[in-house]
C-alpha positions in Angstrom: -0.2 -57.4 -27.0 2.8 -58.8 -25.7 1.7 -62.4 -27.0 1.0 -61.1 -30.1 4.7 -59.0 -30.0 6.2 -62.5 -29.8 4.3 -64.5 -32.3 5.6 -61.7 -34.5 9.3 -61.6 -33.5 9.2 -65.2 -34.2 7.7 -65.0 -37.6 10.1 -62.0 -38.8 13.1 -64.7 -37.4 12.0 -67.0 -39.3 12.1 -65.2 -42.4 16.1 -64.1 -41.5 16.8 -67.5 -40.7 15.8 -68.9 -43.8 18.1 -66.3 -46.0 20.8 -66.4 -43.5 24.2 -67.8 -45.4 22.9 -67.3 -49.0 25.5 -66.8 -51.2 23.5 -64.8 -53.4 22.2 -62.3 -50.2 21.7 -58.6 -51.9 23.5 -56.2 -49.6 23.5 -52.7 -50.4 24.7 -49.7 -48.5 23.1 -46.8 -46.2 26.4 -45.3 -45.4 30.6 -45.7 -45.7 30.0 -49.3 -43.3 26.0 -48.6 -42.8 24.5 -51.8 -44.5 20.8 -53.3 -45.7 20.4 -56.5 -47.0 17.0 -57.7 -48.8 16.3 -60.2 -45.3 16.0 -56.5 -43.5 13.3 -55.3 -45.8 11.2 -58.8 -46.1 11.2 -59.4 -42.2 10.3 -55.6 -41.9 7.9 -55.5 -44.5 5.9 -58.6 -42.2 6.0 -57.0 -39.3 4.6 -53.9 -40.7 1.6 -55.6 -42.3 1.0 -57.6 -39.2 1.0 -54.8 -36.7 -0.6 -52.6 -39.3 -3.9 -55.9 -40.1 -4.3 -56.1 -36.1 -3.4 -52.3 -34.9 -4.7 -50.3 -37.9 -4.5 -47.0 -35.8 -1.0 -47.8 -34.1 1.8 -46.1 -35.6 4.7 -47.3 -36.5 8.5 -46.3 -36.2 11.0 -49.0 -38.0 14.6 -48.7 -39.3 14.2 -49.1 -42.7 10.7 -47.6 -43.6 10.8 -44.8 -40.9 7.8 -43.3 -40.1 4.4 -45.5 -41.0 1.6 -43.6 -40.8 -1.9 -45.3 -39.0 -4.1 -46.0 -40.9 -6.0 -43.2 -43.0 -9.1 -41.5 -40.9 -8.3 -43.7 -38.1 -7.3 -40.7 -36.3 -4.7 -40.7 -33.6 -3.2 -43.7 -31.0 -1.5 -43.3 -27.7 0.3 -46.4 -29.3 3.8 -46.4 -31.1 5.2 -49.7 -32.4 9.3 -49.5 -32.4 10.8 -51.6 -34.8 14.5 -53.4 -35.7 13.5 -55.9 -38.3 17.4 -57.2 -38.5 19.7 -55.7 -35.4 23.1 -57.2 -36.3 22.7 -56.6 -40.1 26.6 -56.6 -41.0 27.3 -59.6 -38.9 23.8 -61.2 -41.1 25.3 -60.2 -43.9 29.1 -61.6 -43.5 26.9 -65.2 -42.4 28.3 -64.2 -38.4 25.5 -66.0 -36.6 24.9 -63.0 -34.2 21.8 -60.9 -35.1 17.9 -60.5 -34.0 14.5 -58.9 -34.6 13.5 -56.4 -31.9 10.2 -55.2 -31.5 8.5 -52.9 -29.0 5.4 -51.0 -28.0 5.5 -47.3 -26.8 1.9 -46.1 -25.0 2.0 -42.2 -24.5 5.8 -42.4 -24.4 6.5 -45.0 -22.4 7.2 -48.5 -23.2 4.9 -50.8 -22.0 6.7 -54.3 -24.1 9.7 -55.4 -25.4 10.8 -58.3 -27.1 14.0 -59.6 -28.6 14.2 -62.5 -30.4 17.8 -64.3 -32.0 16.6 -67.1 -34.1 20.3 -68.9 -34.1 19.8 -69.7 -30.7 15.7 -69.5 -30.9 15.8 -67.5 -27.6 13.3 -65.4 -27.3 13.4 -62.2 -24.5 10.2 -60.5 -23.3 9.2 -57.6 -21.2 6.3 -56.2 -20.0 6.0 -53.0 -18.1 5.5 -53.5 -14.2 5.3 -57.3 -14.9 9.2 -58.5 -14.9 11.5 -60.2 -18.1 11.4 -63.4 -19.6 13.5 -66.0 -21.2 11.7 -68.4 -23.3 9.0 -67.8 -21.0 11.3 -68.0 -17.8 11.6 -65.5 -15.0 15.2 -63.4 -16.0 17.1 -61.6 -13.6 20.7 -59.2 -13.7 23.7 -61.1 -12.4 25.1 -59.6 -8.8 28.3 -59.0 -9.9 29.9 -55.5 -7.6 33.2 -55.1 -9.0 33.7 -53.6 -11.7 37.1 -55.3 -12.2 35.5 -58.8 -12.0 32.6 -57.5 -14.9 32.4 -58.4 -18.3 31.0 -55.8 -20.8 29.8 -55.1 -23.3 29.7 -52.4 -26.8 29.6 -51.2 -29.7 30.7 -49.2 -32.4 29.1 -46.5 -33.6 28.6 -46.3 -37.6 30.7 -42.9 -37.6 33.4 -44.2 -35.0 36.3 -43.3 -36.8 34.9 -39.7 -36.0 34.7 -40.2 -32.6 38.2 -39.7 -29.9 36.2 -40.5 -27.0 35.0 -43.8 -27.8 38.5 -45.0 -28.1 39.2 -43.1 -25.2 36.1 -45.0 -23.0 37.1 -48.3 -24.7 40.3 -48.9 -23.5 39.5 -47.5 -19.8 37.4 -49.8 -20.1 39.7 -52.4 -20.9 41.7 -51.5 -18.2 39.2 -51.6 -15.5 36.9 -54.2 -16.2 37.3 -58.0 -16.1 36.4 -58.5 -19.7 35.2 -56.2 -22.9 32.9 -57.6 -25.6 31.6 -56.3 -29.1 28.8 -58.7 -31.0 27.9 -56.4 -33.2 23.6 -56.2 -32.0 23.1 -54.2 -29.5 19.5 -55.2 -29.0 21.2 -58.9 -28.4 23.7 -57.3 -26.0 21.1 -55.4 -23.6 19.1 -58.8 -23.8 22.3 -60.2 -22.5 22.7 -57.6 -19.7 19.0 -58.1 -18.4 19.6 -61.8 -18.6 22.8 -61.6 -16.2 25.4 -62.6 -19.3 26.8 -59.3 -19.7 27.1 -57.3 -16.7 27.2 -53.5 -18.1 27.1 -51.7 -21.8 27.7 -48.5 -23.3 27.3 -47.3 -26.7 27.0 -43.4 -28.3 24.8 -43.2 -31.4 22.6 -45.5 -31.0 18.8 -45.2 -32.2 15.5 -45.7 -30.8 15.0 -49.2 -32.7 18.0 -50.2 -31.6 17.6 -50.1 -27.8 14.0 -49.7 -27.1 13.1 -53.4 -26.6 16.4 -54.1 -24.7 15.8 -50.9 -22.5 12.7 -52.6 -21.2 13.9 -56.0 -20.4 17.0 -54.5 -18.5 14.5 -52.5 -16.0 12.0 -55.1 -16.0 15.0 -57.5 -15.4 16.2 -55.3 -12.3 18.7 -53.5 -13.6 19.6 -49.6 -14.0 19.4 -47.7 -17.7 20.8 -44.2 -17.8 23.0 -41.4 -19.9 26.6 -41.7 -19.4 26.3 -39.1 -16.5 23.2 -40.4 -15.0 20.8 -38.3 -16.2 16.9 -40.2 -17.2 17.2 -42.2 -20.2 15.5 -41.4 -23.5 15.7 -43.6 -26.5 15.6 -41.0 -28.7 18.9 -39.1 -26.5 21.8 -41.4 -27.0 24.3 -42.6 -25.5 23.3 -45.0 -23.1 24.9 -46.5 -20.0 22.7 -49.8 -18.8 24.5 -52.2 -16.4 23.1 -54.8 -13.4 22.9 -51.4 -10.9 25.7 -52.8 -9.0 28.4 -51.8 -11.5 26.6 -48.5 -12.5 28.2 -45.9 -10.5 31.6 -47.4 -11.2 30.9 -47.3 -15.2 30.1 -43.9 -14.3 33.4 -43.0 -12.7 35.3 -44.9 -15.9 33.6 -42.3 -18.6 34.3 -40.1 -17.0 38.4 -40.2 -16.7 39.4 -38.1 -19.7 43.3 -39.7 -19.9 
C-alpha cells in the first residue's frame, strides 16, 4: 500500500502543478483567511476515486470532503485513509511555490504509512511503520543538532491566530532562544523537513489530523520524537503538537513553557 500511497501523491501533484500560477485560479473562502481553490477539490476528488477503485471498504477522512463513507454493504475496515489534497493552499493560491499533497493510512488507529509529496521540488517523503523514512526513495534521518540556541525551527499559524496570546507569546521565546525561526505556510512540508534533518524542531496549536498525520510518521520513522507541548502521547486528532530531532525536545519543552 505504500507503493500505491505514492503513485497517488504523485498523480494528485501533478494535477496542482499543472494549475499552479493560473491567473484565472477560483479561490473561495472557508473562513476570515481559511481558503479553497478549485486545484484542492480536483486533486482530492482523484485521490478519493483512486483509494476508493482499489480500497472499496477503506474509509476515508480528507479536508475538503470530510468523512467518505466505504463503500455500501462492504461493511467495516480496520483501514482509515487521511487525506490533505493541497497542504499550503494560501501560499498555492498567491503562486508561493511552497505547498504539497499529503496522504496517509491509519490501521486500527495507528498509522502504518505516510507520504508527502511537494511537486515544486518533486521530492517525494515516505514512511512506513517499523520500516524507517525515505527521500526519493533514500534512507532519511533527523539532524543531531543539541542546542537549542544553534536550532532552526520551524511553525505556523493557526487560522484563528489573532485569537490566540500564547502563540505570540511561544513565538517570540522562540525567537529568543533558538538559532533561527521559520513559517512556510504547510505544515505537512515542515514535519517532512524535520524528519529529513532541515528543520530541527516545530510547534503549531490547531492543527488537524490531515495536516500532520503523514508528517507525524516520517518524523518517528525518521528518529525523531512527536509529542503535546507538555510531553504527553501524541494524537492527531489532540492538537497542538511539539515534534523536533529528540535532541532539542526537552528544551522546546522548557521554552513553552515560560509564560513571560
Amino acid at each position: 500500500m505504500l507503493d500505491f500511497a505514492i503513485e497517488t501523491a504523485r498523480e494528485a501533484g501533478r494535477v496542482l502543478a499543472e494549475r499552479f500560477g493560473r491567473a484565472s485560479l477560483e479561490v473561495t473562502h472557508k473562513g476570515d483567511i481559511d481558503l479553497v481553490t478549485e486545484s484542492d477539490l480536483a486533486a482530492e476528488r482523484l485521490i478519493v476515486e483512486r483509494i476508493s477503485s482499489y480500497y472499496p471498504r477503506h474509509r476515508i477522512l480528507a479536508e475538503e470532503a470530510g468523512k467518505v463513507e466505504a463503500e455500501a454493504g462492504a461493511g467495516g475496515s480496520a483501514y482509515k485513509w487521511i487525506v490533505d489534497p493541497l497542504d499550503g493552499t494560501t501560499n498555492y493560491a498567491h503562486g508561493y511555490p511552497c505547498y504539497c499533497v499529503s496522504i496517509a493510512l491509519e490501521r486500527e488507529g495507528e498509522l502504518v504509512i505516510g507520504v508527502i509529496h511537494d511537486p515544486t521540488r518533486d521530492e517525494t517523503f515516505a514512511a512506513e511503520r517499523g520500516a524507517g523514512a525515505t527521500l526519493n526513495g533514500r534512507r532519511i534521518r533527523v539532524s543531531e543538532i543539541q542546542d537549542l540556541n544553534e536550532a532552526l525551527l520551524c511553525t505556523g499559524y493557526p487560522y484563528d491566530v489573532r485569537g490566540r496570546d500564547n502563540f505570540v507569546r511561544n513565538f517570540k521565546n522562540f525567537i529568543l532562544h533558538a538559532q533561527g525561526v521559520r513559517r512556510d505556510g504547510s505544515a505537512a512540508l515542515d514535519l517532512a523537513y524535520v524528519a529529513c534533518g532541515r528543520f530541527d524542531g516545530f510547534w503549531e496549536e490547531g492543527l488537524r489530523p490531515w495536516d500532520v498525520a503523514a508528517g507525524a510518521l516520517l518524523i518517528e520513522e525518521a528518529g525523531g520524537r512527536v509529542s503535546r507541548y507538555d510531553d504527553a502521547p501524541y494524537d492527531i486528532y489532540t492538537p497542538p503538537i511539539m515534534a523536533s530531532n529528540g535532541l532539542v525536545h526537552e528544551a522546546m519543552m522548557r521554552v513553552l513553557a515560560l509564560r513571560d
